[in-house]
C-alpha positions in Angstrom: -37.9 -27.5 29.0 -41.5 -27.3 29.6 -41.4 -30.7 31.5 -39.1 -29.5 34.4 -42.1 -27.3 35.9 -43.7 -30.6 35.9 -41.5 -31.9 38.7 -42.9 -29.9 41.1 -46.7 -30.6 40.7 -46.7 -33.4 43.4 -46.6 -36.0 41.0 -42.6 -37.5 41.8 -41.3 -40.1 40.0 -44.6 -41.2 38.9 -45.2 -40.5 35.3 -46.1 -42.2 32.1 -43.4 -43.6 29.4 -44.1 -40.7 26.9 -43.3 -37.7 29.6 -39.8 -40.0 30.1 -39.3 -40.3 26.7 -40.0 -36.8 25.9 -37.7 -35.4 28.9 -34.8 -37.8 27.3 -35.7 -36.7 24.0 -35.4 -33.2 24.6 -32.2 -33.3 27.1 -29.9 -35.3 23.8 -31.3 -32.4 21.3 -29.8 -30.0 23.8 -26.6 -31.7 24.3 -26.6 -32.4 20.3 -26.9 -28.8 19.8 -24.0 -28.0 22.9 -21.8 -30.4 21.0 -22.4 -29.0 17.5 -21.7 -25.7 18.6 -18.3 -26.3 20.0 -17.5 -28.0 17.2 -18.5 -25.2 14.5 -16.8 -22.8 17.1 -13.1 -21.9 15.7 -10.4 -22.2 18.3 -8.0 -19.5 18.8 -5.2 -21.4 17.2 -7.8 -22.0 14.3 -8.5 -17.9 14.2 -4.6 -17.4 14.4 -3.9 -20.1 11.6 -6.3 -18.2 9.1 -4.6 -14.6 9.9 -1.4 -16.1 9.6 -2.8 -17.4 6.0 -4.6 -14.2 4.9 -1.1 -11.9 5.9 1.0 -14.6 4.0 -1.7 -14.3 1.2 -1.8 -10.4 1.2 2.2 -10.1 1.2 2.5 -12.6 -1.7 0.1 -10.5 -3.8 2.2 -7.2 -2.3 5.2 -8.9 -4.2 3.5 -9.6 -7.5 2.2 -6.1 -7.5 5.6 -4.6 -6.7 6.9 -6.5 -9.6 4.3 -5.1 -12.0 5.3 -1.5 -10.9 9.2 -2.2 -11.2 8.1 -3.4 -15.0 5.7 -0.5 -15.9 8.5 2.1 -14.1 11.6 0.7 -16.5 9.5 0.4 -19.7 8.0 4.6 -18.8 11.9 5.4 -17.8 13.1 4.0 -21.4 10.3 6.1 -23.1 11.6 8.8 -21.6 13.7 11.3 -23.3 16.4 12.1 -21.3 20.2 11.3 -20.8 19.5 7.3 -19.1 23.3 7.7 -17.4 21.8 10.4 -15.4 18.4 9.7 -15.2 15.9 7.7 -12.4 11.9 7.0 -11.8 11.0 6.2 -8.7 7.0 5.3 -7.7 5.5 5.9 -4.5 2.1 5.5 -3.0 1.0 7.7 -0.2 0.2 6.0 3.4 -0.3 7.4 6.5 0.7 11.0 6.3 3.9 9.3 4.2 5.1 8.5 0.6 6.7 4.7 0.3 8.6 3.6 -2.8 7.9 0.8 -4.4 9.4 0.9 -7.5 13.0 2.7 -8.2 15.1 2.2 -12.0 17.9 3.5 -13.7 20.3 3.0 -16.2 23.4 3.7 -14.0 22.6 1.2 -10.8 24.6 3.4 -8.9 21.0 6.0 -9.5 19.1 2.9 -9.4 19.9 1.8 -5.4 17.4 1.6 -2.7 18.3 4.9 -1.0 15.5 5.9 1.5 12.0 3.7 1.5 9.7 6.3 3.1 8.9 10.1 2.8 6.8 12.5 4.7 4.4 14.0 3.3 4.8 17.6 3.7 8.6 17.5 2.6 10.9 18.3 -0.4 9.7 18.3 -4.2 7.6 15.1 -3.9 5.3 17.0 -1.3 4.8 19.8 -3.7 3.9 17.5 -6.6 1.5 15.6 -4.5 -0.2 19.6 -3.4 0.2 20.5 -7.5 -0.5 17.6 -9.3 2.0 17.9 -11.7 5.6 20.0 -11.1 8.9 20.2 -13.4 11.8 22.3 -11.6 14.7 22.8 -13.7 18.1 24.7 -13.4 18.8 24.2 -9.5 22.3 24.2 -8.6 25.4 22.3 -9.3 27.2 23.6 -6.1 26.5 21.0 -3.2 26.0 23.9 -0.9 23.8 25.8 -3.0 22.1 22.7 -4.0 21.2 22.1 -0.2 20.0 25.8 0.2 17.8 25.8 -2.7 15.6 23.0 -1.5 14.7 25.1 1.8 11.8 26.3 -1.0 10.5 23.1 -0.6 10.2 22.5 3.1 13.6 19.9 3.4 16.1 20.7 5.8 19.6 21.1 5.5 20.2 18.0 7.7 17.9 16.1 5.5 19.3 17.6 2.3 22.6 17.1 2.9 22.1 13.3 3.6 20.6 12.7 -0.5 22.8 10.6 -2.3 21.6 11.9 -5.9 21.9 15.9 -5.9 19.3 15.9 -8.5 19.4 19.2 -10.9 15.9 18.4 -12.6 12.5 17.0 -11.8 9.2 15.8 -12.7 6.4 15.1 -10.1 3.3 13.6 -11.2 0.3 12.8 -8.8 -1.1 9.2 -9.6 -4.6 9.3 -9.3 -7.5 6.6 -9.4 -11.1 8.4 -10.0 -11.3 10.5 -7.5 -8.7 8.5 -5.2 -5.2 10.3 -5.1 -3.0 7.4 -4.2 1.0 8.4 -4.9 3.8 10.2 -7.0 5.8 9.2 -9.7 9.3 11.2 -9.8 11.4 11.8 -12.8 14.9 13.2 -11.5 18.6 13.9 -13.2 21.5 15.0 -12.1 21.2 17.6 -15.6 19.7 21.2 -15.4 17.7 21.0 -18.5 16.9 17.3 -18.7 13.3 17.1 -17.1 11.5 20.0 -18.5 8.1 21.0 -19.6 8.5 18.8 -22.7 8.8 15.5 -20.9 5.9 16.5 -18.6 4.0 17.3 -21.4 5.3 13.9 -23.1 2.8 11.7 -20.5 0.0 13.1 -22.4 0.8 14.0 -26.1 2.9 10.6 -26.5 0.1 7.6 -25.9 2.1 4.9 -25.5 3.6 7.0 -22.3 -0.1 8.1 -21.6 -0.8 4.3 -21.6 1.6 3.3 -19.2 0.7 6.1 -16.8 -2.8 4.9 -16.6 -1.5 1.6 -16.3 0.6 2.9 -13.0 -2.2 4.5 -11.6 -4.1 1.3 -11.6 -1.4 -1.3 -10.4 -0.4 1.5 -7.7 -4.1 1.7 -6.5 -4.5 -2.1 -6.2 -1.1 -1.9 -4.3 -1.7 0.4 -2.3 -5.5 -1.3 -1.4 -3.2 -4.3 -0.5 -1.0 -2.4 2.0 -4.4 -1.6 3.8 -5.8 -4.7 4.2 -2.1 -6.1 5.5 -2.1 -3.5 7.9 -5.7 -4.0 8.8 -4.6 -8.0 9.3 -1.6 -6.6 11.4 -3.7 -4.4 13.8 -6.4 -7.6 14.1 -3.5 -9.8 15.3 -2.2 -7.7 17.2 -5.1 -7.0 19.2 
């Protein structure tokens, strides 16, 4: 580029080979370097095709993970001791002022289906586990009626009370944690009184192979939930 003052110094057309040669010279290294450019540039559709392959990647390793916690949540269940016709585990990591489930089992599959997939965070005995760290509430009614007044104490509605499938007389809420991460809530319910007590809380500590497989949930549930962030990181990037 330090030729093209040289144009103008009164001199024309009239200049020696090398000046030529170097003006050519230098004028294919820049178009070289245009061309290279381009080339190394991604297209949009190339951008989009790698997203699309990351979010495929992410949700594959969702599903393996998912499968893990199913495993873990049906060998702690069985360890349990507590009537398995009445009794269920459910998993959950929490997510945007929420608790999703990922990971529900039972004996009866009648306990065992879907039922809701996401919980807020400030409501019914899941919230208070998550505040407590640990909670076992025993002896609640057996009365449908009373059953939906008594969980007013936990911040549940009677619209939303009334709507459970599984009037659950029992619980145990433990809060996963990962370091210093909290990152969800396992739930031990029954539809018996005295089924989930302070001895089956206690149980996740005193037993080790249930210790074991606690610490093994609060790892595969903090991977998981690591996964969920990065697909919804992939979903806002796309989207925008």
């Amino acid at each position: 580029m330090l030729l093209v003052p040289s144009f103008f110094d009164g001199s024309g057309f009239a200049r020696p080979a090398w000046w030529w040669f170097s003006l050519l010279a230098g004028t294919m290294f820049y178009a070289g370097a245009l061309v290279m450019d381009l080339r190394l540039r991604p297209s949009r559709a190339d951008v989009l095709k790698e997203a699309h392959r990351l979010a495929e990647e992410h949700a594959r390793r969702g599903e393996e993970l998912e499968k893990a916690v199913q495993t873990l949540a049906r060998r702690t269940l069985s360890r349990i001791e507590a009537t398995p016709a009445d009794t269920r585990l459910s998993v959950y990591y929490h997510a945007q002022d929420a608790f999703v489930r990922v990971a529900r089992t039972s004996d009866n599959p009648e306990l065992a289906k879907p039922g809701r997939e996401r919980y807020p965070d400030r409501e019914g005995v899941i919230a208070k586990a998550w505040q407590a760290r640990r909670l076992v509430v025993t002896d609640l009614p057996e009365d449908p009626d009373e059953w939906v007044q008594a969980r007013r104490l936990y911040r549940m509605s009677n619209e939303v009370a009334q709507g459970i499938s599984m009037k659950s007389r029992s619980y145990l809420g433990l809060r996963l944690e990962h370091g210093v991460d909290l990152i969800g809530v396992l739930i031990v319910e029954s539809l018996k009184a005295d089924d989930i007590t302070d001895k089956v809380a206690d149980a996740f500590e005193t037993d080790p192979v249930l210790h074991e497989l606690l610490a093994a949930l609060n790892e595969v549930v903090f991977v998981l939930r690591q996964s969920f962030d990065a697909r919804s990181e992939d979903g806002k990037d796309s989207n925008g």
